[in-house]
C-alpha positions as CSV (number, residue, x, y, z in Angstrom):
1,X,-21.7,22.9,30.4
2,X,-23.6,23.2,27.0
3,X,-25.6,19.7,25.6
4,X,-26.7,19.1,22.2
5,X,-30.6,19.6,23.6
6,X,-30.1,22.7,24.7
7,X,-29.6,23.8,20.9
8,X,-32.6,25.1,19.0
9,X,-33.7,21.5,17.6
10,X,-33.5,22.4,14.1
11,X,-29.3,23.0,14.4
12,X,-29.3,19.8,16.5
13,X,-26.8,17.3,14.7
14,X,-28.7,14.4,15.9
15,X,-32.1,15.7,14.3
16,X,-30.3,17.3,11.0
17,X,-28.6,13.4,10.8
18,X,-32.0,11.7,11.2
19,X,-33.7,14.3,9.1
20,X,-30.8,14.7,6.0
21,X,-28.6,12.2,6.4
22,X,-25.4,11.6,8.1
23,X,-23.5,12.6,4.6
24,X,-25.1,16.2,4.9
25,X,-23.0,16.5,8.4
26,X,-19.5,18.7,8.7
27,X,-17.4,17.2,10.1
28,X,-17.4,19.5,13.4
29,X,-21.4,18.4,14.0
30,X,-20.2,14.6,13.7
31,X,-17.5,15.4,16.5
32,X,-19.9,17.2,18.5
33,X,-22.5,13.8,18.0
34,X,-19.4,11.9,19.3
35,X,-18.3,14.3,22.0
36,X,-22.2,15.1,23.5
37,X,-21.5,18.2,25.6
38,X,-19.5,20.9,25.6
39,X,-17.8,22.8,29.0
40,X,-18.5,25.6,30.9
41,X,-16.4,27.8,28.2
42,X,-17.8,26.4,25.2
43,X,-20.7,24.3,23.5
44,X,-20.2,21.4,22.0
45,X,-20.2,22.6,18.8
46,X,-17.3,25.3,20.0
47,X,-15.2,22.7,21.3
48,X,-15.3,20.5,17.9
49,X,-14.0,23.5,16.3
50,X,-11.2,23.8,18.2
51,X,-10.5,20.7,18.2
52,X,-10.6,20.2,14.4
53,X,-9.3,23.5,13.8
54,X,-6.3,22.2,15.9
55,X,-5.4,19.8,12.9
56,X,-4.0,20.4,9.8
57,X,-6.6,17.6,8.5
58,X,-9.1,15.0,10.4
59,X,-6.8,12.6,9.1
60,X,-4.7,13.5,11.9
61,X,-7.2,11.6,14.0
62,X,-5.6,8.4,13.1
63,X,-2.4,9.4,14.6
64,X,-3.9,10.3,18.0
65,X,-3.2,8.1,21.0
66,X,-5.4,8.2,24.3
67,X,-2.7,10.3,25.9
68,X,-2.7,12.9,23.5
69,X,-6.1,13.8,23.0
70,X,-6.9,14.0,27.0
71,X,-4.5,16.6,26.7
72,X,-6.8,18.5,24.8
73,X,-8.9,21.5,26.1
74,X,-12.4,19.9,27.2
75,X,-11.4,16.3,26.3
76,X,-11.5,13.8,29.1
77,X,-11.5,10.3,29.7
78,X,-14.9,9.8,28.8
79,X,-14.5,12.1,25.7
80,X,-11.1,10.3,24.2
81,X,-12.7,7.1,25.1
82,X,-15.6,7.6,22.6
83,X,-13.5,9.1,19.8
84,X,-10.9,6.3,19.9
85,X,-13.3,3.7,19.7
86,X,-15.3,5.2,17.0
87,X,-12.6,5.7,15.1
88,X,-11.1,2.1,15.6
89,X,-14.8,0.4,14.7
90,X,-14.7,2.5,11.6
91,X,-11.3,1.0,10.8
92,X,-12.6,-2.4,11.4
93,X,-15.4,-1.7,9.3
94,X,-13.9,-0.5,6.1
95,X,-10.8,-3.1,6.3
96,X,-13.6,-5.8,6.8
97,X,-15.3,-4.7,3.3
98,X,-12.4,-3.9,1.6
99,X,-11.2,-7.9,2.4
100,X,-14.0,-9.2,1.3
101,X,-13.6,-7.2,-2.4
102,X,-10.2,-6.5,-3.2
103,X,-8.1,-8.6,-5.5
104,X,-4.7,-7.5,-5.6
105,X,-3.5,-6.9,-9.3
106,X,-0.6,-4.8,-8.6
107,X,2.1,-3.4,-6.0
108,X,-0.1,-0.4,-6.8
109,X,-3.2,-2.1,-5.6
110,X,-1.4,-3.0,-2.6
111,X,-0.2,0.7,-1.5
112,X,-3.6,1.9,-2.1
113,X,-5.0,-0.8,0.1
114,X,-2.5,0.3,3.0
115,X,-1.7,3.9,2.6
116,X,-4.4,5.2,4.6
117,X,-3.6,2.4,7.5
118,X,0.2,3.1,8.1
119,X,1.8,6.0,5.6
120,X,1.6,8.7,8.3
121,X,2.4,6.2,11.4
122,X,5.8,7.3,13.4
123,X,6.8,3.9,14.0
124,X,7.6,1.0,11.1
125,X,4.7,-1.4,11.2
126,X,4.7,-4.7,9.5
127,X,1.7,-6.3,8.0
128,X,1.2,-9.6,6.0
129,X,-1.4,-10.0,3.3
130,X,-2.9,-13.4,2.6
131,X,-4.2,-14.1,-1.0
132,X,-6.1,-17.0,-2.3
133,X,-5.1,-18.9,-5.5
134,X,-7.2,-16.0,-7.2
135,X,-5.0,-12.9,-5.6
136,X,-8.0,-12.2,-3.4
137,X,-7.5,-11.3,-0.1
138,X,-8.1,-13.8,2.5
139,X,-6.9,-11.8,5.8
140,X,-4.1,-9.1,6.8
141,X,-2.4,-9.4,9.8
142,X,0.0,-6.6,12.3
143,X,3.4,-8.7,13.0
144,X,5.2,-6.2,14.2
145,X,6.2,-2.6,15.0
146,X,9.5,-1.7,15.7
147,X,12.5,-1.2,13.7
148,X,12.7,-3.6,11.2
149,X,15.5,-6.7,11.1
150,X,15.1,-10.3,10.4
151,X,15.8,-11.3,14.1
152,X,12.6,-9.7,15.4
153,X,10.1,-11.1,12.5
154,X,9.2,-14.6,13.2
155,X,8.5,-16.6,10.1
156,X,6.0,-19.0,12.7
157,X,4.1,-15.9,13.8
158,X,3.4,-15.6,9.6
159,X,2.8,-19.0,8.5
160,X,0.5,-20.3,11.1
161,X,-2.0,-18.1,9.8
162,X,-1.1,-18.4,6.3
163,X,-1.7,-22.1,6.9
164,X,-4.9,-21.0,9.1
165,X,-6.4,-19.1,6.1
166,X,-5.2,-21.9,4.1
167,X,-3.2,-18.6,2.1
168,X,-2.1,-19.6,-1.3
169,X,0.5,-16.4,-1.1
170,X,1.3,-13.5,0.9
171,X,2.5,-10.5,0.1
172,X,4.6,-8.3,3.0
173,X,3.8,-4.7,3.7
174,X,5.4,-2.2,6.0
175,X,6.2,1.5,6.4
176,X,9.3,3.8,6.5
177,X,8.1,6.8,8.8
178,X,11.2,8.8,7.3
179,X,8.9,8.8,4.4
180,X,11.1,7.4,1.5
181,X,10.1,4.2,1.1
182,X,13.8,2.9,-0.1
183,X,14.8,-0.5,1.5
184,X,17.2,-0.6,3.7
185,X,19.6,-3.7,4.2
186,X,17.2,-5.1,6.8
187,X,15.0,-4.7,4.7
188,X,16.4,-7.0,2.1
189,X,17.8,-9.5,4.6
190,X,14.6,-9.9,6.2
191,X,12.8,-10.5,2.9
192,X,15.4,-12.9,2.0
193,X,15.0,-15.0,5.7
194,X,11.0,-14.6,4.8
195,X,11.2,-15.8,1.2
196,X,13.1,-19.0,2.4
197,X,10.8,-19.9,4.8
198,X,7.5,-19.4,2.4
199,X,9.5,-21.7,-0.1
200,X,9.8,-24.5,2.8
201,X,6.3,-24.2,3.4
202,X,5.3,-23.9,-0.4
203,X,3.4,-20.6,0.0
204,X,4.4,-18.1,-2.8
205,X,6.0,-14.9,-1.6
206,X,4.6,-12.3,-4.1
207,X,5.6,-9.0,-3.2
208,X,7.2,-7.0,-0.5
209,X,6.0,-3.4,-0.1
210,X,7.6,-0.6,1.6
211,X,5.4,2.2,2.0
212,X,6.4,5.7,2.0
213,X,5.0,9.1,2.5
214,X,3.2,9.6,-1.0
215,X,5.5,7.2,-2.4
216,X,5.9,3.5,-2.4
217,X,8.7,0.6,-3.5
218,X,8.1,-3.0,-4.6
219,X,11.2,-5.4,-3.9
220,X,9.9,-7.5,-6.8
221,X,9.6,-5.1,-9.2
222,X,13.3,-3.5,-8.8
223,X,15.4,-6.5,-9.7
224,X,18.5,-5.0,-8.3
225,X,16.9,-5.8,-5.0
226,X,15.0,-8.6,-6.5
227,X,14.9,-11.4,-3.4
């Protein structure tokens, strides 16, 4: 088993990070910081290769569950542990920023603000965005993931924190894995159950937004859909 020590210290990761900045890392010596030792076939920084090498882009790392990276070559519990965590604090991180910031202008702004989060997911996920009387955004919540239909989306689950965040409007976000973002008739009938039930509770419904693979569709802004 090969450790980061046992590398001549100025190829270290840690001491480049502390001596250049984390910015001047690849992304194999980050993965190698995460992962800490190699195995008995290969160092640590061996192993990231392979394992970065494996994917057609790190941003395949979002898609990895806990299963599928133990299945790995040299990654074990303690290993997947320490990636998935990582990469869920980073998440948590940059969503808390972007929340604080971003004022949503656009159906465009909102894609942008989800694409990264749920484009490349295999299963639909459905989000709710909660916007001050500015457009700001107050909070996003997951409401489900599943196939979409208006039986399985609760209009309480969405309101009592709209109400919480004292939300002047939401706006509805979720995915088509298929990757074209056209709504379906579920999709419609859901939007209308949802737009009744913001109406009731005077909360304005602004937007829903299917998001695609590179592609996105606003209900509002096709009127032949228009709710």
């Amino acid at each position: 088993m090969f450790f980061i020590k046992e590398m001549p210290e100025n190829e270290r990761p840690r001491e480049r990070l502390a001596r250049e900045g984390v910015e001047k890392l690849s992304n194999v010596e980050l993965l190698a910081i995460l992962l800490q030792t190699g195995t008995k076939k290969y160092s640590v920084i061996e192993l990231s290769k392979q394992i970065i090498f494996s994917m057609e882009s790190i941003g395949d790392f979002n898609r990895l569950d806990y299963q599928e990276l133990i299945k790995k070559e040299g990654i074990g519990v303690a290993k997947a542990t320490t990636i998935l965590a990582s990469l869920e604090f980073s998440r948590r991180v940059f969503d808390q920023l972007n929340s604080k910031k971003i004022q949503i202008a656009s159906s465009s702004d909102v894609y942008h603000y989800f694409k990264h989060k749920i484009s490349q997911l295999e299963q639909e996920h459905f989000y709710t965005l909660y916007l001050d009387s500015k457009n700001q955004v107050l909070s996003e919540k997951l409401i489900f993931i599943g196939t979409l239909n208006q039986s399985v989306i609760h209009p309480r689950e969405i309101f009592k924190q709209a109400v919480k965040v004292s939300a002047n409007s939401v706006i509805f976000i979720h995915n088509h894995p298929s990757g074209d973002s056209t709504p379906s008739n579920a999709d419609i009938k859901t939007t209308n159950q949802l737009e009744y039930s913001a109406d009731l509770m005077g909360i304005a419904l602004i937007d829903h937004i299917i998001v695609g693979k590179n592609q996105f569709f606003s209900i509002k802004e096709n009127r032949k859909y228009q709710f």
